[in-house]
C-alpha positions as CSV (number, residue, x, y, z in Angstrom):
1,X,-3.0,0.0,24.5
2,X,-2.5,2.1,21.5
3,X,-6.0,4.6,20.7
4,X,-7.5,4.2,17.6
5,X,-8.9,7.5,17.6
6,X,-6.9,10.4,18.6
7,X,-8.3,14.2,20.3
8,X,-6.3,17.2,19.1
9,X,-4.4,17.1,22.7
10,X,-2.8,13.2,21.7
11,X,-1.9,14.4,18.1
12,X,-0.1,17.1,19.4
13,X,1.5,14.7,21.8
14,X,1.8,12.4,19.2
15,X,3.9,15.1,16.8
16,X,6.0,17.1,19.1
17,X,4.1,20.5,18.9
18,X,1.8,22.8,20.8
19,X,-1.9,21.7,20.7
20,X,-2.4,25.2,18.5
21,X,-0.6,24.0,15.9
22,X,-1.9,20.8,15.9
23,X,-5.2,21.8,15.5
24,X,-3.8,24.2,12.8
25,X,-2.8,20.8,11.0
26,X,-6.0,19.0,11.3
27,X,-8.3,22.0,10.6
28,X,-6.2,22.8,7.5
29,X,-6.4,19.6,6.3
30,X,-3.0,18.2,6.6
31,X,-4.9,15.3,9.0
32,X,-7.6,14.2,7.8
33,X,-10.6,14.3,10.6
34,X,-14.5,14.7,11.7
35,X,-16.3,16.4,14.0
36,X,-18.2,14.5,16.9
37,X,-21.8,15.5,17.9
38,X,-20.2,17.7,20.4
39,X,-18.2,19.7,18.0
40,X,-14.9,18.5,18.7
41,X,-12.3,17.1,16.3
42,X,-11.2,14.2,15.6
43,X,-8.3,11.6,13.9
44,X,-7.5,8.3,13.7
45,X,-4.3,7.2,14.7
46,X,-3.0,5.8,11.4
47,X,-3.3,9.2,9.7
48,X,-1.6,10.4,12.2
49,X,1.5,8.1,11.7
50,X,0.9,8.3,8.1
51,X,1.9,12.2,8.3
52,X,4.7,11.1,10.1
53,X,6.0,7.9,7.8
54,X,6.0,10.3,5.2
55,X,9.2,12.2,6.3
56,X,7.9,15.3,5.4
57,X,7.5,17.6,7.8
58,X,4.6,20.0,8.1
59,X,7.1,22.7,7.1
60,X,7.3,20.4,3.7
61,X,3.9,20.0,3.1
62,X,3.2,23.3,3.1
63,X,2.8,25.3,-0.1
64,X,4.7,29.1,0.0
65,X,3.8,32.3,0.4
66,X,5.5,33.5,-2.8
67,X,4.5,34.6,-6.3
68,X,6.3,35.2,-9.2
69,X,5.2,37.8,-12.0
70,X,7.2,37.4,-15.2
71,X,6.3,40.5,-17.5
72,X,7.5,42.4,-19.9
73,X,9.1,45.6,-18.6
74,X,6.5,48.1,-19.4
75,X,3.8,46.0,-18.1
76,X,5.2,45.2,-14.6
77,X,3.8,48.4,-13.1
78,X,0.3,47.0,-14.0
79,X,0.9,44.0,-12.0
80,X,2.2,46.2,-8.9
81,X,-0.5,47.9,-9.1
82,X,-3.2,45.0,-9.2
83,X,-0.7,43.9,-5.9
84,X,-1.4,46.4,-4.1
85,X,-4.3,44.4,-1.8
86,X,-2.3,40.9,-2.1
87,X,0.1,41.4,1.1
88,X,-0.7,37.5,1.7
89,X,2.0,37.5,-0.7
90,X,5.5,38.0,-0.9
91,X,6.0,39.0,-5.0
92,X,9.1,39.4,-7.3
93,X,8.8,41.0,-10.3
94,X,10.7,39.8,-13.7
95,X,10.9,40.9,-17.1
96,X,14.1,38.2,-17.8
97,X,12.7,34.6,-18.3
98,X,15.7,33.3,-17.4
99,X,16.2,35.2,-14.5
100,X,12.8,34.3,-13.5
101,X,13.0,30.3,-14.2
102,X,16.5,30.4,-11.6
103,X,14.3,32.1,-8.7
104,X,11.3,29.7,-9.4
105,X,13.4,26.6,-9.6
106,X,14.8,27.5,-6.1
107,X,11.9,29.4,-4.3
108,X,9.1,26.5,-5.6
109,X,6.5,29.3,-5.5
110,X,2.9,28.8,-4.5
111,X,2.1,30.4,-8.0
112,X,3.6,32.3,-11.3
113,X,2.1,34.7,-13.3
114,X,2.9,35.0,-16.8
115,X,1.8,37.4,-19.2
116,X,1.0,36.9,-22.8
117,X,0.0,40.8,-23.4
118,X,2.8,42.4,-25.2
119,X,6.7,41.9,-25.4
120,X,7.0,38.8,-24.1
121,X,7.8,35.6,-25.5
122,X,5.4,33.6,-23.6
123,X,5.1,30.7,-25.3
124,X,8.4,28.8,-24.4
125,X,8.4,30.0,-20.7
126,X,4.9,28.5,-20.2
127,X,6.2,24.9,-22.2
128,X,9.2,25.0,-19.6
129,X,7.3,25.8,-16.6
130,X,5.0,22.9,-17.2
131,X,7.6,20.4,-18.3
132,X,9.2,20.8,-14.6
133,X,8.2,18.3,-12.4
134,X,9.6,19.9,-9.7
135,X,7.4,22.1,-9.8
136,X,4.6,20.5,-10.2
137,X,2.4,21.9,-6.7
138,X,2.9,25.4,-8.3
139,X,-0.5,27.2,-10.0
140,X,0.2,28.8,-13.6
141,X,-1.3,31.3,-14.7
142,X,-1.1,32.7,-18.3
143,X,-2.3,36.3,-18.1
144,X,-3.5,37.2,-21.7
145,X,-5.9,36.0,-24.1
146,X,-7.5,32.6,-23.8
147,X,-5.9,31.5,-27.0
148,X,-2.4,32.5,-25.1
149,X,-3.0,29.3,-23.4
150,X,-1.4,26.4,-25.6
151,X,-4.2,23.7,-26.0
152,X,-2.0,21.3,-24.9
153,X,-0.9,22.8,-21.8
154,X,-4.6,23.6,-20.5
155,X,-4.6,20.8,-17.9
156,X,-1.5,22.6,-16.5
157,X,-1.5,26.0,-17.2
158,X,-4.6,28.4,-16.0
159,X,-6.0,31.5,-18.1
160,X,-6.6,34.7,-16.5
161,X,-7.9,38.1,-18.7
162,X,-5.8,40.3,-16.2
163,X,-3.5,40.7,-13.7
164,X,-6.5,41.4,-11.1
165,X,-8.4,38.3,-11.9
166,X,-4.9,36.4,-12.0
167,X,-4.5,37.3,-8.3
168,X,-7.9,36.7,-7.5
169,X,-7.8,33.2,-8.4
170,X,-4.7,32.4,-7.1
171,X,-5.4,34.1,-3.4
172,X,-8.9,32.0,-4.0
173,X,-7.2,28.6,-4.3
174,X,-4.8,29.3,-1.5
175,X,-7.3,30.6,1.8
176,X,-9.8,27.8,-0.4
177,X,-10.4,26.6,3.4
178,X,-10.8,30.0,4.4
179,X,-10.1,30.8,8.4
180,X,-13.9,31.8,9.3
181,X,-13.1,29.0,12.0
182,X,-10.8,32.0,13.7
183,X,-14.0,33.8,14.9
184,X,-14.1,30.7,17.2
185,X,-10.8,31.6,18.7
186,X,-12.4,34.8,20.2
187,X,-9.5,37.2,18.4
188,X,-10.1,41.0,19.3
189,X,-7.4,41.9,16.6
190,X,-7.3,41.6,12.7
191,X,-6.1,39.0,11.1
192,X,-5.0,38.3,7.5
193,X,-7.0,35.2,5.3
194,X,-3.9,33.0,5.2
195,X,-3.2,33.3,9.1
196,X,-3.6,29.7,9.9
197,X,-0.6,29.4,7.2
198,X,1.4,32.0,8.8
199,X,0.9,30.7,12.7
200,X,2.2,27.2,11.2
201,X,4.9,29.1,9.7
202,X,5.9,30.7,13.6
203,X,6.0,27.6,14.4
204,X,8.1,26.0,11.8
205,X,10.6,28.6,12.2
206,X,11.8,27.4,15.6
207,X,12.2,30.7,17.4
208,X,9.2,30.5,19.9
209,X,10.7,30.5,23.7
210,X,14.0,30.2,22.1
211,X,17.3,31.4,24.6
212,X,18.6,35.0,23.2
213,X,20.8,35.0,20.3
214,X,23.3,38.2,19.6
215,X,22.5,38.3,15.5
216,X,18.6,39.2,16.9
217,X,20.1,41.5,19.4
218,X,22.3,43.3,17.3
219,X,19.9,44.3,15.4
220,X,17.4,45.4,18.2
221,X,20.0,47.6,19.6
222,X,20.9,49.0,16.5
223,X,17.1,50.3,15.3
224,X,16.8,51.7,19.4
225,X,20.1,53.3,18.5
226,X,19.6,54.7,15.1
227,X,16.4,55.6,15.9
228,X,16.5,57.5,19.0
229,X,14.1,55.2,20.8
230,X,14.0,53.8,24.2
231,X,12.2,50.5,22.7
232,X,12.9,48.2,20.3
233,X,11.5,44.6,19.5
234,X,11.6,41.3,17.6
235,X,8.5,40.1,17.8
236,X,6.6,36.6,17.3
237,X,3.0,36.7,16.7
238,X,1.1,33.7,18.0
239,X,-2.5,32.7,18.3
240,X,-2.5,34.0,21.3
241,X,0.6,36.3,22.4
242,X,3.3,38.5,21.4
243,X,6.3,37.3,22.4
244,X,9.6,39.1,22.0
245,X,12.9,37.2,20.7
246,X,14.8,40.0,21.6
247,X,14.1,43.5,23.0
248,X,15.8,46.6,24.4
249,X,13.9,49.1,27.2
250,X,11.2,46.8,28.0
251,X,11.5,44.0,30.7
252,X,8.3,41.8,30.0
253,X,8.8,38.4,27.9
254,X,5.6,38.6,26.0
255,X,2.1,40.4,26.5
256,X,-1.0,39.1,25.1
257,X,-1.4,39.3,21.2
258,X,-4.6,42.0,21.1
259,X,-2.1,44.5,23.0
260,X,0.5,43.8,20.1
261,X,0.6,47.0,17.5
262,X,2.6,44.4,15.1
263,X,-1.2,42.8,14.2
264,X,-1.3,45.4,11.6
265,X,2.7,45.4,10.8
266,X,1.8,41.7,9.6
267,X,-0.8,43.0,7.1
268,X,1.4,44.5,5.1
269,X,4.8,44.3,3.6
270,X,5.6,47.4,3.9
271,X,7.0,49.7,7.0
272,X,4.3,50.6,9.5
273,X,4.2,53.4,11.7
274,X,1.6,55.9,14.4
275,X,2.7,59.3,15.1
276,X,0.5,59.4,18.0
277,X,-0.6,56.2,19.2
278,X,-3.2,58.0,21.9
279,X,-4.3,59.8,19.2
280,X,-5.6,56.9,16.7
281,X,-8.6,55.1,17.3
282,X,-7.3,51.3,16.6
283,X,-4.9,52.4,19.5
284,X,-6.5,54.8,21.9
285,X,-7.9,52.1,24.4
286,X,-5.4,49.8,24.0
287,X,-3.7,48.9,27.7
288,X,0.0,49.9,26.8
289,X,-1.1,53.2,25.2
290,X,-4.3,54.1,28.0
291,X,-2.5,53.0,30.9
292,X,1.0,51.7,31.8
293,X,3.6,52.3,29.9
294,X,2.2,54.5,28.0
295,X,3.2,53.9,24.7
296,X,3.0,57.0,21.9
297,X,4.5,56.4,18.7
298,X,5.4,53.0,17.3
299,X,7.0,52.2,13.5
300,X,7.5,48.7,12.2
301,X,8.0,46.3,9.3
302,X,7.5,42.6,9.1
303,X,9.9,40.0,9.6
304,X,9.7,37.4,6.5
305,X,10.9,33.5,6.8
306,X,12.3,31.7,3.1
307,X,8.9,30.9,2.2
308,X,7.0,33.9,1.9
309,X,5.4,34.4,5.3
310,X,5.2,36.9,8.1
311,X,6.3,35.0,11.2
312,X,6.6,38.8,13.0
313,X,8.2,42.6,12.7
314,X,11.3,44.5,13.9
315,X,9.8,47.3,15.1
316,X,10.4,50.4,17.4
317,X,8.6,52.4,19.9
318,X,8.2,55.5,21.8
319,X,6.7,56.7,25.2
320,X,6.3,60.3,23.1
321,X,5.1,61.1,19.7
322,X,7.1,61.8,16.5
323,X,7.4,61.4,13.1
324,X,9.6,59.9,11.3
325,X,11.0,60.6,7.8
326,X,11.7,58.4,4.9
327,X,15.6,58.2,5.7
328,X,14.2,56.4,9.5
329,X,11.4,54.4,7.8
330,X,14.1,52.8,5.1
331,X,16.6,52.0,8.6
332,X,13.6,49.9,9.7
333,X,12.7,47.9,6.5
334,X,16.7,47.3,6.6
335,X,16.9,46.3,9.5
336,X,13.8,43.9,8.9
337,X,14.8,42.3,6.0
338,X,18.3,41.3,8.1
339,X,16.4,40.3,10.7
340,X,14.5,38.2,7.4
341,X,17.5,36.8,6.4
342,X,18.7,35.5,9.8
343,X,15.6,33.3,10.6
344,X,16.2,32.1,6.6
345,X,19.6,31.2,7.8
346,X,18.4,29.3,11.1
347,X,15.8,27.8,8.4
348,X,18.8,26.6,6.3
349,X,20.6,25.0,8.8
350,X,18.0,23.1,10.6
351,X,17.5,21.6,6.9
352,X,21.3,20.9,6.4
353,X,21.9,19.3,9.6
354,X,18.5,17.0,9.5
355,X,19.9,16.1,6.4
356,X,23.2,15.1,7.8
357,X,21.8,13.3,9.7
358,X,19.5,11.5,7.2
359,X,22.8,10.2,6.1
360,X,24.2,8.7,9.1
């Protein structure tokens, strides 16, 4: 006899995934669902199949991590600059509407920016971003004036006064359910606001306990050689581990996620490294730096998948301290965005073959 109403443990039956990421789904939203008296979740069984008559997998249903800013040349640096606190994002920069209308046709972004200030022709780019129905999930934002907003495009089209407040609102409406639920999860490590996004995001990109695959271990061999170092790593950063798709000088699969150094890689976009890991106090007491092995210096960047997010980092460490220079720091970021590209490629091909199939 089927149950009417499900616990988090039969949806995750139910679906095919790991109970974390089913209760990522129903805590996000995705399911609808109630709490009991007790405090625990719960979800009827038709919304459950509903999700999965749809044919849309949680991977489809979820918005992007991706912004586009479409500016006029001089004013671009202002918007990088108002950026500089927004690494929930991944953001390209455009000061050709038409080159900025191909990447947003493709990318679907989870919002554009468009700015009405100076030197831009705004006017028609806002008309054909809200005439495109295919875009129709993604926030607009005209950055300007509030009369830079077409009166007949207000039900689409958002107003900002700058690029700060444009960012504000659009990282607003994307955490809108927040994650304060992740104190409940007991995490000793930080944590960006769209983490619940991002762990759905490991999980879509199908690489958890996955067999070894030479494109990932090309490239971990290649940062441990360029670099000098006896360790290098692909990681994956679940709820509740780091586990390594690939890896050179280190014989462990995984070790738990407040040991993992990459926790603050996947803050930022950008490459990030400890001269002396013993010396820093985020570090000091951790169990790979105080004890066994005795990690010193560590450098990475993040690993991004086709929609924007962080699944993990490339990085490379140390059992001594150094420092590295900018020619070393732009080998990693390199090596991480062809690390990037090959989980976009696995991506891609999981979609052309489902759809292949779709056709059978």
């Amino acid at each position: 006899m089927t149950k009417d109403i499900l616990t988090t443990a039969d949806v995750a039956k139910l679906l095919g995934v790991s109970v974390r990421t089913a209760q990522v789904l129903i805590e996000g939203g995705a399911i609808p669902s109630w709490k009991t008296p007790g405090g625990h979740r719960r979800v009827y069984h038709a919304d459950v199949l509903a999700l999965i008559d749809s044919k849309q997998s949680p991977a489809e249903t979820e918005t992007s991590a991706i912004l586009v800013v479409v500016a006029a040349n001089d004013r671009l640096p202002t918007y990088r600059a108002a950026a500089e606190n927004a690494a929930d994002f991944s953001i390209d920069y455009f000061d050709d509407a038409l080159a900025a209308l191909v990447t947003i046709g493709s990318a679907r972004p989870f919002g554009v920016l468009v700015d009405c200030v100076s030197g831009l022709n705004s006017e028609p780019l806002l008309r054909s971003l809200a005439a495109d129905k295919t875009i129709s999930a993604t926030r607009i934002i005209a950055v300007g004036g509030e009369a830079d907003v077409p009166a007949d495009l207000a039900a689409r089209v958002s107003h900002a006064a700058t690029p700060a407040q444009a960012l504000a609102t659009l990282r607003g409406s994307a955490f809108a359910a927040d994650d304060a639920g992740l104190a409940d999860w007991g995490v000793a490590f930080p944590v960006s606001r769209d983490e619940r996004r991002r762990l759905m995001a490991v999980e879509r990109s199908g690489l958890l306990n996955s067999e070894n695959e030479e494109g990932f271990d090309r490239l971990t061999w290649l940062a441990a050689q360029t670099l000098d170092t006896p360790i290098a790593l692909l990681t994956l950063l679940t709820p509740t581990k780091q586990w390594f798709k690939s890896k050179v000088g280190l014989d462990m699969a995984d070790t738990p996620r407040s040991w993992a150094f990459c926790n603050h890689t996947i803050l930022q976009r950008e490459v990030f490294t400890v001269p002396d890991l013993s010396a820093d106090p985020r570090f000091a007491d951790n169990p790979a730096v105080a004890g066994e092995p005795r990690f010193r210096f560590y450098a990475g960047a993040p690993v991004v998948d086709d929609d924007g997010f962080i699944v993990g980092s490339l990085c490379v460490i140390d059992r001594k301290p150094r420092v590295i220079g900018e020619r070393e720091m732009k080998t990693i970021q390199a090596l991480a965005a062809i690390a990037s590209d090959e989980v976009r490629l696995r991506a891609l091909d999981r979609r052309l073959r489902s759809a292949t199939h779709a056709k059978r």
